[in-house]
N, C-alpha and C positions, 0 to 999 in steps of 0.2 A: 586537550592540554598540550601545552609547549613540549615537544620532546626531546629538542637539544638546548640548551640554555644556549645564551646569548652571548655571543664573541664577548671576548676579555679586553678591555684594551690596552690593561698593561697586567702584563707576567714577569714576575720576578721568580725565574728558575733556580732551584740547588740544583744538589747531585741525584736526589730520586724525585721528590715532590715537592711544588713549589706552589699550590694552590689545592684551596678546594672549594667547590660552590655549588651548591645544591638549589632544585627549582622544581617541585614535585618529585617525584620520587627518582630522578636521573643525580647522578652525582656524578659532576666532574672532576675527577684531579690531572691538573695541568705535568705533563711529566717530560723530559728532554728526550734528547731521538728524534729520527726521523717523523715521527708521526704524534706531535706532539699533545694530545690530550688521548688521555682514555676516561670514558664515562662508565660507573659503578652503579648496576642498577640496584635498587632495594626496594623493600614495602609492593606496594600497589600499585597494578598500572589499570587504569582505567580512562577511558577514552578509545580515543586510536592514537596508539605511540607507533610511528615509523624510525626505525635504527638506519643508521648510513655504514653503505661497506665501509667507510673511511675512517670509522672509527672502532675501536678496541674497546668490548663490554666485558667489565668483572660482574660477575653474578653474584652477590653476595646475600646470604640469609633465604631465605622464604620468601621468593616474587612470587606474588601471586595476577594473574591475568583476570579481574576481577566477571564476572556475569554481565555482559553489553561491552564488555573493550576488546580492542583487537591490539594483539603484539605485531606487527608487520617484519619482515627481518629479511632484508633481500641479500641477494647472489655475493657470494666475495665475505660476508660479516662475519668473524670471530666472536666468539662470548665467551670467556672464561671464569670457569666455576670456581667460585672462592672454597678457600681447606683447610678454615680454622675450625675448632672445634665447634659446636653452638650457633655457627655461623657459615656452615657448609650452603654453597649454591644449590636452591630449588627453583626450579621452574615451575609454578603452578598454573595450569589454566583448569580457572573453577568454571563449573555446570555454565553455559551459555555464554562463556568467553571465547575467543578465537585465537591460536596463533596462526599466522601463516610462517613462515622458516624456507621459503623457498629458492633451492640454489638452483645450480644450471649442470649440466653437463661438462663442464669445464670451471665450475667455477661457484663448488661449495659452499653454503652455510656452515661451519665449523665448530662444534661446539665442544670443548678439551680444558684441561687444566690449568690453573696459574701457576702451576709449578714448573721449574726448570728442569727437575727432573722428576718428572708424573709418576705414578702408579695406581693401582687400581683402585678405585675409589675416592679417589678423593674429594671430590662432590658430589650433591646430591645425585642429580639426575634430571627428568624431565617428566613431570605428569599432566596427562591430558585427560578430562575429566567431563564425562556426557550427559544426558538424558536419556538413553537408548535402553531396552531393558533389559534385565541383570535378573539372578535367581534370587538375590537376594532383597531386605527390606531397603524400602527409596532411602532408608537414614543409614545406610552404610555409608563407613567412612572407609576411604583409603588407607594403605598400611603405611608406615615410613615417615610420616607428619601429623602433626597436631591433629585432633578431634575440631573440627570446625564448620563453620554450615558450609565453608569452599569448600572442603578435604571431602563431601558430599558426594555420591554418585548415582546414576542410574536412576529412570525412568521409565516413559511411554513413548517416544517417537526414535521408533528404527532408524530415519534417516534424519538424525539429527547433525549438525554440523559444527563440528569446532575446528574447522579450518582446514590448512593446506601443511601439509611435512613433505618435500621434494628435495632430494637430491641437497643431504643433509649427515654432516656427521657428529658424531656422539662418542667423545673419546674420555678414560679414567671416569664415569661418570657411577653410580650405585651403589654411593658409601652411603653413610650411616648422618641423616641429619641433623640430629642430638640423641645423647643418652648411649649405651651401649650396643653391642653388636648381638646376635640373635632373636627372639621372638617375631621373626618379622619388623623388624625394624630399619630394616634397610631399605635405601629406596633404588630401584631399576636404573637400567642406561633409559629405556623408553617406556614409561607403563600408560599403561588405555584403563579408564574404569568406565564406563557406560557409553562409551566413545561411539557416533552412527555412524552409517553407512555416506553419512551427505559430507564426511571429514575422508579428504584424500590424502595416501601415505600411501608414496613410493620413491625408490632409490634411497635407501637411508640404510647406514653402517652406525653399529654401534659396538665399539670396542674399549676392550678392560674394565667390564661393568665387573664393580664391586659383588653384585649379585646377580640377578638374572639379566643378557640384554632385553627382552622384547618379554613385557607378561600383558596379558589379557584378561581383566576381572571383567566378564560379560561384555553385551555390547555387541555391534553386527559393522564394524570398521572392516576394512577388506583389504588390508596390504599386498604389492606384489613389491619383490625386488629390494630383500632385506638382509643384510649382509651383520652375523655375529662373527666377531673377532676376539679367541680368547679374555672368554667370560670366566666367574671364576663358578657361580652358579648353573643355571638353564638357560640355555638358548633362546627357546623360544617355550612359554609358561603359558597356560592356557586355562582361566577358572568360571567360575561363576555364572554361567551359561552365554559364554562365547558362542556367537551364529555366526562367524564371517568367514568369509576365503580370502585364501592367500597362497600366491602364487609365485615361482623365481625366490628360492628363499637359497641362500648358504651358511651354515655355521663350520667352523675350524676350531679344535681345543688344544691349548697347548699341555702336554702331560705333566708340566709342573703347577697348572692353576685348576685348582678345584677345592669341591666344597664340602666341607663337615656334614650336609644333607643327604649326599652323592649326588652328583651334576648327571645330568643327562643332555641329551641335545631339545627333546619333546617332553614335557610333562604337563600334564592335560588334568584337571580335575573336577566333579560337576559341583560339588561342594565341597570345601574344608573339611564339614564336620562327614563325609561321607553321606548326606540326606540322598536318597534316589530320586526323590521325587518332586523334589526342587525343580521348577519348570522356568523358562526356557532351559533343556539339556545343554551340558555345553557339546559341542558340537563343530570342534573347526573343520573344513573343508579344503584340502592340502594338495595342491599340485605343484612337483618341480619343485621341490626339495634335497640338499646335498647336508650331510649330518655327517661332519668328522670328528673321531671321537684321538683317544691319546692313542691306539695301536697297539697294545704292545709295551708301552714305553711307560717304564714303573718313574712315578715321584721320587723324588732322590727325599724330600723333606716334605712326607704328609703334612704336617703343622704349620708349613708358609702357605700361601698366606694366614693369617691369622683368622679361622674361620667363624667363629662361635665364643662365647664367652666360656664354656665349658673345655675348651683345650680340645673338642673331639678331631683324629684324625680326619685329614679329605679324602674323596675316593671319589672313582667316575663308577657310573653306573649303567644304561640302557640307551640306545640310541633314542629311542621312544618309549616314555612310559604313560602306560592310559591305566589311571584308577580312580578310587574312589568314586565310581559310577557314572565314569564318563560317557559319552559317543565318541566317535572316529569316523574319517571319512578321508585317508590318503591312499592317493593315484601318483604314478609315475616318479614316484622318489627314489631315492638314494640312502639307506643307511649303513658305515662303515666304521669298524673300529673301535668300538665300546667293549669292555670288560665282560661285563653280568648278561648283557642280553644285546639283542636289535629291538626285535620288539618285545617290550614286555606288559603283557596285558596280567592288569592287575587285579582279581575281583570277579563273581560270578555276573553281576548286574551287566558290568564293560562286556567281560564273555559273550553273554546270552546274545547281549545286542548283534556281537558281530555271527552268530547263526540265523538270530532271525532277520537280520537283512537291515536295520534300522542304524548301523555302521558300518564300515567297509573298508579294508583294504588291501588293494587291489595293483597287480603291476609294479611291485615294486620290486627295488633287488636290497636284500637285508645280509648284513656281514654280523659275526662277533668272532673276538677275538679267543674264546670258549667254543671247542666243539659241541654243537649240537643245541646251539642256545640262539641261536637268529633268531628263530619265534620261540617264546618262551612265556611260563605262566608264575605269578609271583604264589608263595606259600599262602595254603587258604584258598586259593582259587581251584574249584572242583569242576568245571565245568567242560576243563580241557586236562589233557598234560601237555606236556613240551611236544611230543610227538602227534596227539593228533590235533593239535593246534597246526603244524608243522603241515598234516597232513590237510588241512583244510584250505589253509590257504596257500599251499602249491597247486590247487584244483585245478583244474581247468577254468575255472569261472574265474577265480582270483587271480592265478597267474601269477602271484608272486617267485623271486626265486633266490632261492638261499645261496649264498657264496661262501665258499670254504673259504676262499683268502681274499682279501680286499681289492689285491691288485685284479680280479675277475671284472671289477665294474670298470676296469679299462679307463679310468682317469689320469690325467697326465702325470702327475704329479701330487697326490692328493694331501699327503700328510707332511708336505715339506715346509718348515719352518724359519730358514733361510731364505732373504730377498724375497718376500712372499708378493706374487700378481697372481691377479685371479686368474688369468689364463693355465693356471695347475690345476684348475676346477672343470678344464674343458677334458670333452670326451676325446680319445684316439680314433683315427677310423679305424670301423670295424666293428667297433665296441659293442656291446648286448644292446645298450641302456638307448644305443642312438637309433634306435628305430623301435616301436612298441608302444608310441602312449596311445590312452587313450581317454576321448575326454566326451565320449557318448553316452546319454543319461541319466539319468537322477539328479544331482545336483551340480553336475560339471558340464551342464548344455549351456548354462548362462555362467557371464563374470571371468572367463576365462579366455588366454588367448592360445588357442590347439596349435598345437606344436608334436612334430614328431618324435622327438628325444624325451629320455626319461631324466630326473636331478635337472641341475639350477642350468646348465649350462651346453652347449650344441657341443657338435665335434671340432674338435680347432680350425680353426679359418673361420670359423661362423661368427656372428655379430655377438660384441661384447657391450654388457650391459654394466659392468662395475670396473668400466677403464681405470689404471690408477694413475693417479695426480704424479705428473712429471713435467715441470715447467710450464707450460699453460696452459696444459691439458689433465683431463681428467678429473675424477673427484675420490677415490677410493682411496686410503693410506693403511697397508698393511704393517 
């Protein structure tokens, strides 16, 4: 199909809009400025729709990427998510559709609000939607949109592919796409539901997600190089029997945004309803991770944002929480600055696993901003307490190491919120974190690239992977 309709050859402009002309599902309105049309995508795209940097996309309603079409979307393109009510921008790509979204190192796919002045949520988001398998029944629907045979996920082929996410950002995106706020109805800055291993995503920021940035309902996609910028929910969400690695990740929280739920930076779960035995476990596989939580720094107004239909206060909670009968498997990270816990292992089932060896982690340095709570066991879990939890994995074998105050893991600048560049995410020399990883065995001999530093980032001077955009460089906007 055609996917930029056909020169105009005569435009009669007003002051905002002065045309509009629709040709399959591209809708153009002719608008004055420099750059004189922006095209409104809607409905369904099916074929291969290629987008031009050159032009300015409103995302309006429910796109869906139908099964056999491809979205193409290159280097330089803007799309702005529409923030009416009813009519909130989704991005859909159903089971065996493809986006590609692929920027450059210099020179972004952009994906942010039509608002002049944005905030969180205001659009839906972006769902990308696999064959890969999940713990769940193949007629699972995704949360946050319609019940429909697209909203469908998960299957039988691991490496299944829905395309290319590069060097891509994702701003005000994980509002609410109709209906009201709570039960899961929200939709993510980026959610995967059965997403394979043959779909590449790296270099991609996604900031002021209405709820969580990055969730995982199953699926074996393997992201490296994923930057959360206060969210209001979880960082990074993990359910349904997630199998994939991910490697170079950063989350930053700001202490005035969080969630009626309590946010965390990690939360991992093998099922909703807590079943154990839901197979594939989930199971993500975690290297080179930085988790910054609020510090210290109390919410002036628990109630902003407006979290829940019920009025509940927000509060942060755990750098990492693994329950409801997850697996685990992090090396070389970073956790700093949460409230309640670093790690909080929730549940006897999660417990067991990490004695008997079937999760792991390993090498990391864990902060809370509570003494004596870096490793820690949620109520109900008998299998450890806080102390020989504590005591386990500072072993020898584990090597984790508990930090009384944050500033131990020797990062530049970690919780600074002001003029933010990721270079505050770089280690100092000296630091613990910058010599120690280790990527020998079990499931970190393949998919990964060994590095000797622990968290997202080397010691300063070292090669920066999340440069930010300053005149014609860069792609990162804090």
């Amino acid at each position: 199909m055609k996917t930029i309709s056909k020169l105009l050859t005569f435009v009669a402009l007003t002051a905002s809009f002065a045309a509009c002309k629709k040709e399959g599902n591209i809708e153009r309105d002719i608008v004055s400025g420099p750059n004189p049309s922006v095209d409104t995508i809607k409905g369904n795209v099916v074929g291969t729709v290629n987008l031009l940097a050159t032009k300015t996309y409103i995302l309006k309603g429910l796109v869906t990427v139908k099964s056999g079409a491809i979205l193409n979307i290159p280097a330089g393109t803007t799309i702005k998510g529409y923030d009416v009510a009813g009519e909130k921008g989704v991005l859909l790509v159903a089971k065996g559709g493809k986006l590609n979204s692929n920027g450059t190192l210099n020179n972004p796919v952009v994906f942010t609000s039509i608002k002049a002045t944005p905030a969180h949520g205001d659009w839906g988001g972006i769902i990308i939607l696999g064959q890969a398998p999940t713990n769940k029944p193949a007629t699972t629907f995704i949360e946050g949109i319609p019940n429909t045979t697209d909203s469908q996920y998960g299957g039988t082929v691991a490496a299944d592919n829905s395309g290319s996410i590069t060097y891509t950002r994702i701003e005000y995106a994980g509002g609410v796409y109709q209906g009201a706020l709570g039960n899961n109805n929200e939709v993510n800055g980026l959610t995967f539901g059965g997403v394979g291993s043959g779909t590449v995503v790296n270099h991609v920021q996604v900031s002021y997600s209405g709820d969580d940035s990055f969730e995982f309902f199953g699926g074996t996609v393997s992201p490296t190089h994923l930057i959360s910028y206060r969210a209001i929910d979880d960082d990074f969400d993990f359910d349904f029997g997630y199998q994939g690695k991910l490697q170079f990740l950063v989350a930053l929280r700001d202490p005035e945004i969080n969630d009626q739920s309590k946010s965390n930076g990690i939360e991992c779960d093998n099922d909703n309803t807590g079943v154990a035995t839901n197979v594939p476990r989930t199971r993500p596989v975690i290297s080179n991770l930085t988790v910054l939580g609020n510090n210290g720094v109390a919410d002036s107004n628990p109630d902003f944002p407006v979290t829940s239909a019920t009025g509940v206060d927000g509060a942060f909670q755990a750098a990492a929480h693994f329950r409801r009968n997850t697996g685990l498997s992090v090396r070389n990270s970073i956790f700093l600055g949460y409230p309640a816990a670093g790690l909080l292992v929730d549940g006897n089932v999660t417990a067991d696993s990490l004695t008997n060896g079937s999760s792991e982690f390993r090498k990391n340095f864990v902060h809370c901003n509570t003494a004596g709570k870096a490793f820690a066991v949620a109520a109900g879990t008998t299998s450890y307490t806080d102390a020989t939890l504590k005591a386990f994995l500072t072993n020898a074998t584990n090597a984790n190491v508990e930090l009384a105050a944050a500033s131990g893991a020797g990062l530049v600048n970690p919780f600074n919120l002001s003029s933010v560049n990721s270079t505050q995410f770089f280690l100092n020399a000296g630091a613990a974190p910058a010599t120690g990883a280790d990527f020998a065995g079990g499931s970190y001999t393949t998919g990964f690239t060994s590095v000797t530093y622990r968290g997202a980032f080397p010691v300063t001077g070292g090669a920066n992977w999340a440069t930010v955009r300053s005149g014609t460089t860069g792609w990162t906007r804090f």
